[in-house]
Structure formats: C-alpha cells, structure tokens
C-alpha positions as CSV (number, residue, x, y, z in Angstrom):
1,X,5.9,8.5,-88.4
2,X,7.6,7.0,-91.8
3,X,5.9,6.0,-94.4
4,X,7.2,3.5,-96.9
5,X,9.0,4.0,-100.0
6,X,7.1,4.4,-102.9
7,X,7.0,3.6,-106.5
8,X,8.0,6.8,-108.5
9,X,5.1,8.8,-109.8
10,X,6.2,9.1,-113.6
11,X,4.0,6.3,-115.5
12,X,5.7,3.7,-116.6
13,X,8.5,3.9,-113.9
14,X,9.4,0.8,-111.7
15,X,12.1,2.6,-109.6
16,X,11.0,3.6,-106.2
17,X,11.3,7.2,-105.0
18,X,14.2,8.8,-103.1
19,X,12.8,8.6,-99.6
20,X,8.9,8.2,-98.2
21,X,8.3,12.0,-98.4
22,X,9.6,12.5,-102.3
23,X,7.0,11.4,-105.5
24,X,9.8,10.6,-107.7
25,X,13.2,8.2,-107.9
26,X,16.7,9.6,-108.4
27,X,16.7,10.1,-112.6
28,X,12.8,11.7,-112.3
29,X,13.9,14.3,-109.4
30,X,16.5,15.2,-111.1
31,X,14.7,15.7,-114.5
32,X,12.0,17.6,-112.7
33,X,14.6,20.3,-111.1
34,X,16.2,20.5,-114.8
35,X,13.5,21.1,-117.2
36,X,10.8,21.8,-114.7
37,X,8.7,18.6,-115.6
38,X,9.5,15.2,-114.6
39,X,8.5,13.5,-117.6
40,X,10.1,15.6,-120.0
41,X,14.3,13.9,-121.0
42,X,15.4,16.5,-122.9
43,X,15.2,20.4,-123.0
44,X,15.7,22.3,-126.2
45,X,19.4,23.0,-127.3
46,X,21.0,25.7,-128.7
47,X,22.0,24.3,-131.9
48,X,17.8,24.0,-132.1
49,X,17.1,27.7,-131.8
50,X,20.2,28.8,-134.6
51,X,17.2,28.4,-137.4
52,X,15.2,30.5,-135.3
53,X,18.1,33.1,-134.7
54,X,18.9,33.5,-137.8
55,X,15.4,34.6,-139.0
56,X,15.3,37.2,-135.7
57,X,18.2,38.6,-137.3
58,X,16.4,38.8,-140.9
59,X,13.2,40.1,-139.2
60,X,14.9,43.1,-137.8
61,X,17.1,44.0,-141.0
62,X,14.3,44.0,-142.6
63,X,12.4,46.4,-140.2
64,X,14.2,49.5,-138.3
65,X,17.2,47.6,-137.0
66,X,18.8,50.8,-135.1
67,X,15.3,51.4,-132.9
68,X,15.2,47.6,-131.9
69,X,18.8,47.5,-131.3
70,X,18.3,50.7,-129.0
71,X,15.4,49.3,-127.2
72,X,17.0,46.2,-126.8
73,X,19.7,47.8,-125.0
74,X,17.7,50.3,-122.9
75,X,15.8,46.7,-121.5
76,X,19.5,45.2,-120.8
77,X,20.5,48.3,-119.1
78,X,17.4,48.7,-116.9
79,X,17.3,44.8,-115.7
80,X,21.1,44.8,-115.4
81,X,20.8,48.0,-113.3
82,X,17.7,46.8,-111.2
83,X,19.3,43.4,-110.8
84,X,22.7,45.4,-109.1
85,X,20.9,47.8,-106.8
86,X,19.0,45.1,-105.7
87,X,22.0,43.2,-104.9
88,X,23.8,45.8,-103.1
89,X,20.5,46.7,-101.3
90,X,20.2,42.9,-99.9
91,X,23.5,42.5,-98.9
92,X,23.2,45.6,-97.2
93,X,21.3,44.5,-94.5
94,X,21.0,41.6,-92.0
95,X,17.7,40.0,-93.5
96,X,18.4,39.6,-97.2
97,X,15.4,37.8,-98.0
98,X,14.7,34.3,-99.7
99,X,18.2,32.8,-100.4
100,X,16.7,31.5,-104.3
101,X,16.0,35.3,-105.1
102,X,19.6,36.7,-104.0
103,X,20.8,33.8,-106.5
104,X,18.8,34.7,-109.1
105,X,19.7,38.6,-109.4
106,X,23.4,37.4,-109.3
107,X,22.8,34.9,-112.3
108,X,20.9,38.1,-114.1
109,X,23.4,40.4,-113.5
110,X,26.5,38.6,-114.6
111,X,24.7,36.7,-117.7
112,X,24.1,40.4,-118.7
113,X,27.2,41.3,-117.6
114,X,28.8,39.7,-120.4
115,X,26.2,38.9,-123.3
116,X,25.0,41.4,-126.1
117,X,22.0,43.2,-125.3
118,X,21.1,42.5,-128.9
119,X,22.1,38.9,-128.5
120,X,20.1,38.5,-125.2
121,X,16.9,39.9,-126.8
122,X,17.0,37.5,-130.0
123,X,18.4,34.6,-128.2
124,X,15.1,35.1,-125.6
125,X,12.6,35.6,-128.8
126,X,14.1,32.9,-130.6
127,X,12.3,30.2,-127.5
128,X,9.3,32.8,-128.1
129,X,9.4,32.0,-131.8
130,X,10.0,28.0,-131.4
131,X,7.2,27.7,-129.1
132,X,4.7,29.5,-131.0
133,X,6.1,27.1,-134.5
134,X,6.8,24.3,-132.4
135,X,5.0,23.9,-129.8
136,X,5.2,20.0,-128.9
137,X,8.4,21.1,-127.5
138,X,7.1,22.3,-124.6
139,X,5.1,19.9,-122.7
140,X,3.7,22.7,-120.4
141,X,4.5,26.4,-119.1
142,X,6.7,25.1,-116.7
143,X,9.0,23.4,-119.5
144,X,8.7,26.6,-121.6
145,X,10.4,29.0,-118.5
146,X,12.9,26.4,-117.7
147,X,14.0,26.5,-121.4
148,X,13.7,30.0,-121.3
149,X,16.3,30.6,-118.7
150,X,18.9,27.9,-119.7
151,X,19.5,29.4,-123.2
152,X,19.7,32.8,-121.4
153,X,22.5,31.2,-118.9
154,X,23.8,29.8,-121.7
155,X,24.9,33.2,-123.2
156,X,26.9,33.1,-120.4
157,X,30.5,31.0,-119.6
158,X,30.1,31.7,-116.1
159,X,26.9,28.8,-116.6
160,X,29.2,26.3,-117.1
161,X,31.7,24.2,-115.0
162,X,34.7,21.8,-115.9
163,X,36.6,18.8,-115.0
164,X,39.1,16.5,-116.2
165,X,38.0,13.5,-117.7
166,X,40.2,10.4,-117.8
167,X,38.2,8.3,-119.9
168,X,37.5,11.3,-122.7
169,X,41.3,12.3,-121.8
170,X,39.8,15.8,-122.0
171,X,38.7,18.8,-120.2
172,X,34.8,18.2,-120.0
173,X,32.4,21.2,-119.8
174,X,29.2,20.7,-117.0
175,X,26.2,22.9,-117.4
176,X,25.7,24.2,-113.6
177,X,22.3,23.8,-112.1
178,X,20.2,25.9,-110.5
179,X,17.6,25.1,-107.4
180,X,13.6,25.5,-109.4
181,X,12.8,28.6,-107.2
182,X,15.9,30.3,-108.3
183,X,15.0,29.3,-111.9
184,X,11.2,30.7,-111.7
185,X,12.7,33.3,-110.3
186,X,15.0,34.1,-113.1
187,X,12.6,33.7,-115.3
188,X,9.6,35.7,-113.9
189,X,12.3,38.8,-114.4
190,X,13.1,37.4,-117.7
191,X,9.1,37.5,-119.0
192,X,8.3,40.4,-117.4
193,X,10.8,42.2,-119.6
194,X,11.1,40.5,-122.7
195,X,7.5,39.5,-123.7
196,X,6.6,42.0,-125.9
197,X,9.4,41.7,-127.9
198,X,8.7,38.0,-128.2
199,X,5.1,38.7,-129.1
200,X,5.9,41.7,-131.6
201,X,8.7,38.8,-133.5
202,X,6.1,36.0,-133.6
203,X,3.8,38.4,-134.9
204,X,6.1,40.1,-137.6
205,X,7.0,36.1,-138.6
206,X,3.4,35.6,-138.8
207,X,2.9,38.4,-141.4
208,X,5.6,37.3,-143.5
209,X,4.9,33.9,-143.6
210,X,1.3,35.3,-144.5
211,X,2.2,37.0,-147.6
212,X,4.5,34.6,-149.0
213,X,1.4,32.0,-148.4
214,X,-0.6,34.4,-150.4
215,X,1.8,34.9,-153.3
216,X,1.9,31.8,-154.1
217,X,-2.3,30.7,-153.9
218,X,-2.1,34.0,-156.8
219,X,0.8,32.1,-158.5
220,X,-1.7,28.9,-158.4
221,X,-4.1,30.8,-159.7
222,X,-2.5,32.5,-162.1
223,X,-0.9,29.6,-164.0
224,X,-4.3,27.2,-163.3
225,X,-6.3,29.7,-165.2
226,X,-3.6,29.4,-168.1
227,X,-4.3,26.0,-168.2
C-alpha cells in the first residue's frame, strides 16, 4: 500500500520528496548521488587542489623523484592491468556480475588509459593532502570518496559530455554522472591502491611544515634574547 509524500529529510527543506518510498526531494537526491551526502552543495574543484599539486610536486623533487615516479607507474600499470583482465574476464561469460562493478573497471581503465601515472598519483594525494589541511571540506567519509573519484575522472575527457547551448551561443561541457555503487566502487579500487602514498605525502608535508615551525621559534628566540 502507498504511503504519502513526504517532506524531504534535509533540515530546513520544505520541498516534499520524489515519491512516498524516497527521503529526499528532486535537488537533495540529486546532491546525494553527486557528492555522496545530501546536505553537502558543493564538492571540491580542481582549481582547489592546484595549491596542493603544486607542493606534491615540490615534495617529490625534493626527495628521490625517479623511485616515486617508478612506483607511481608500477601502481598505474598493475590497476590498469587488473581493471582489463577483469573486463575481458566478465564479458566472457553469460553472468557478468553486478552491472555498477562492470562500470566501474571500464571508468578505471580508460581514466588510466589516458592520464599520467605520475599525474594520477599526485592528483589522488593532493584530496589526501586537502583533507588532512582542510578538513571541513569533507563533511564525512562518504564526501571524502566521492571527491576522491571525481578529480580522478576528471583527469579524464572521456568524464565529460557536451551540448550546444543557445543562450551561451557555445558548446557547453557536462560533467557525466555516475550511479553511487559504481562510485564506491571506483573508489574502493582507488584507496586500496593509492593510500599509502597519500599517507607517506601528508606525512613528508608534516615534517616540513615541522621544521620550518621550529626555525623560526629559534629565530624568536634568538633575536628576543638580543633584546
């Protein structure tokens, strides 16, 4: 039996939800599906992890740049090649499992397809990085993966869709979404792999942060006691 329509469960929304069997309206679903949380408007952009980028890059100058690069790629290759055999296993035969997780090796393997390995890595480290700096950005786990995944999409052109626009009078770009199971799936693989080199950057920025905190408490010190 029906139920009736509901108010949509994101405090302070009047709008009622899509139908008596879904908890939020139109604009809350389809936050939800987007960024993983209903509540949250906004993901994180790329232009917002460039700062973070940039001091990836610096990082690994500064350390053994040819290991990390070489490590870097060894991770591409091995999810690139996991995410093809499975591929071609599944569409080999007749059952080829949940639907979401086909999609998500096919969004793995062509994002890696064409990105850097190099540029993967960083890009993926950099959301490490912001979270661990800025961590209001991410109102829970969930938000944090979502994000994760779109700026690794983003690396890609195949992530993005077109039309004409008559009122810009311009070709507009589109962002194509993903289904959330395809999304957790992408980023499960995503974690799984990249982690530690997320940790080992937050932990090297950490350190050098540290010792430039520490330079200047001496320099302090040094000129108070002149005083």
């Amino acid at each position: 039996m029906q139920g009736t329509v509901a108010p949509c469960a994101v405090s302070g929304c009047t709008k009622r939800t899509r139908s008596w069997l879904s908890r939020f309206c139109e604009l809350h679903r389809a936050r939800r599906r987007r960024h993983g949380d209903a509540a949250v408007r906004s993901g994180i952009w790329l232009k917002d992890l460039k700062p973070y980028i940039t001091r990836i890059r610096r990082l690994i100058r500064k350390g053994n740049s040819e290991k990390v690069e070489r490590a870097l790629t060894t991770l591409h290759t091995f999810v690139s090649d996991y995410a093809r055999d499975e591929i071609a296993e599944r569409e080999s035969r007749s059952l080829q499992g949940p639907p979401h997780e086909l999609q998500a090796l096919r969004v793995v393997a062509h994002v890696l397809e064409e990105a850097k390995p190099l540029d993967v890595g960083i890009t993926l480290a950099a959301v490490w990085l912001m979270r661990a700096r800025e961590p209001w950005r991410f109102l829970n786990d969930q938000v944090f993966r979502f994000d994760l995944v779109r700026m690794f999409r983003k690396l890609a052109s195949m992530s993005y869709g077109s039309y004409w626009s008559p009122a810009m009078n311009a070709v507009h770009r589109t962002y194509r979404e993903l289904r959330p199971a395809t999304i957790e799936t992408i980023a499960t693989m995503l974690i799984e792999v990249y982690a530690r080199f997320g940790s080992r950057i937050i932990e090297a920025d950490s350190a050098e942060r540290a010792r430039r905190k520490e330079a200047r408490t001496l320099i302090d010190q040094g000129l108070t006691s002149q005083v």
